[in-house]
C-alpha positions in Angstrom: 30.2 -43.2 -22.8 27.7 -39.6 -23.4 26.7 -38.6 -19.9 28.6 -40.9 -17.4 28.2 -39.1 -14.1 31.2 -38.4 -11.8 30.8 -38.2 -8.2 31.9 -34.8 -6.5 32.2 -32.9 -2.8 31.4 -29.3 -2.6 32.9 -27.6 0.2 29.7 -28.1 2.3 31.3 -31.5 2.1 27.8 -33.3 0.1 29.1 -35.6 -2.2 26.8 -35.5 -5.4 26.9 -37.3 -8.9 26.8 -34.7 -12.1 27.2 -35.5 -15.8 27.9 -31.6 -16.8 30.5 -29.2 -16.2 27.9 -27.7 -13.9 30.0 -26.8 -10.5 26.2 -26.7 -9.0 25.5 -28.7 -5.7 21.8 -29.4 -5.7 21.9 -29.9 -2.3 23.3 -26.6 -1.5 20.9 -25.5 -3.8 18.3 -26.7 -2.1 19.2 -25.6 0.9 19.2 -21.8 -0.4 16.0 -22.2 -1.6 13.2 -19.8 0.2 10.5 -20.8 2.2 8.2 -17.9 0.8 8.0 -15.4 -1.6 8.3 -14.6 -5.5 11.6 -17.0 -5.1 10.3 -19.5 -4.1 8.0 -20.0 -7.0 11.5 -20.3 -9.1 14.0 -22.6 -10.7 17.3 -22.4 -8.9 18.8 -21.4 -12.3 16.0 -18.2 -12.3 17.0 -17.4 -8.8 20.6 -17.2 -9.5 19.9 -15.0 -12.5 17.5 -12.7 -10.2 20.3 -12.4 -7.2 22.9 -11.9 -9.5 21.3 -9.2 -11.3 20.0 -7.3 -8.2 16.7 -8.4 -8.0 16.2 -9.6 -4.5 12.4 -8.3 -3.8 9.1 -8.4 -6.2 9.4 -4.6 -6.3 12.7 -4.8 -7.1 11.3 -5.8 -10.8 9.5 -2.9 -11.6 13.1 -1.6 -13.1 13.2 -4.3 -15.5 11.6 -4.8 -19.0 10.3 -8.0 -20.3 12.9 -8.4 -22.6 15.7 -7.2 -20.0 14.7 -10.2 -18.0 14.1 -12.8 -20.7 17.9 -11.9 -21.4 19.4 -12.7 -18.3 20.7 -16.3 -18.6 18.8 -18.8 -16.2 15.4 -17.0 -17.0 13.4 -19.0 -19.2 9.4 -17.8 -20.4 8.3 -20.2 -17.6 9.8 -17.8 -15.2 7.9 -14.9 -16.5 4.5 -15.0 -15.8 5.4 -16.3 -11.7 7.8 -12.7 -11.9 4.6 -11.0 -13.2 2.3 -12.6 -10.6 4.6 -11.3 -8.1 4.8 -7.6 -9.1 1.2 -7.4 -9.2 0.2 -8.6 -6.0 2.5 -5.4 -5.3 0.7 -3.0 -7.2 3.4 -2.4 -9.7 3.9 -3.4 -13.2 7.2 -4.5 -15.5 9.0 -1.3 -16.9 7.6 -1.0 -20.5 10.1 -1.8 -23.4 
């Protein structure tokens, strides 16, 4: 049976079905996600690869390459031009490769 879900608790205590190893609680997930912002605009997978990486603020970016990014895992090209929307409204631009 490919893909049978099994039903979990996280320690937030939601109980949630998932068919991967994933440890992930979408509704915590949910939960984290912000209101406003470049962050917003991303896939909790992006958002995880952003915070984990440092990248908190659009500005924040500027330090990073194209290809930096596109290497961090949860970043898919999807991703890239809402990150490059966000760095311009600031003024600033990716750092060139």
């Amino acid at each position: 049976m490919k893909n049978q879900k099994t039903v979990r608790l996280c320690p937030n205590g939601h109980r949630y079905s998932k068919s991967s190893d994933c440890p992930v609680c979408p509704m915590c997930e949910a939960e984290k996600k912000p209101g406003e912002g470049f962050l917003s605009a991303l896939s909790a997978p992006a958002r995880r690869a952003l915070k984990h990486a440092g990248i908190g603020q659009a500005e924040d970016l500027s330090h990073w390459s194209e290809k930096e990014l596109m290497r961090l895992h949860g970043l898919g090209p999807s991703s890239l031009p809402k990150l490059k929307a966000a760095i311009e409204a600031c003024g600033l631009s990716l750092k060139h490769d």
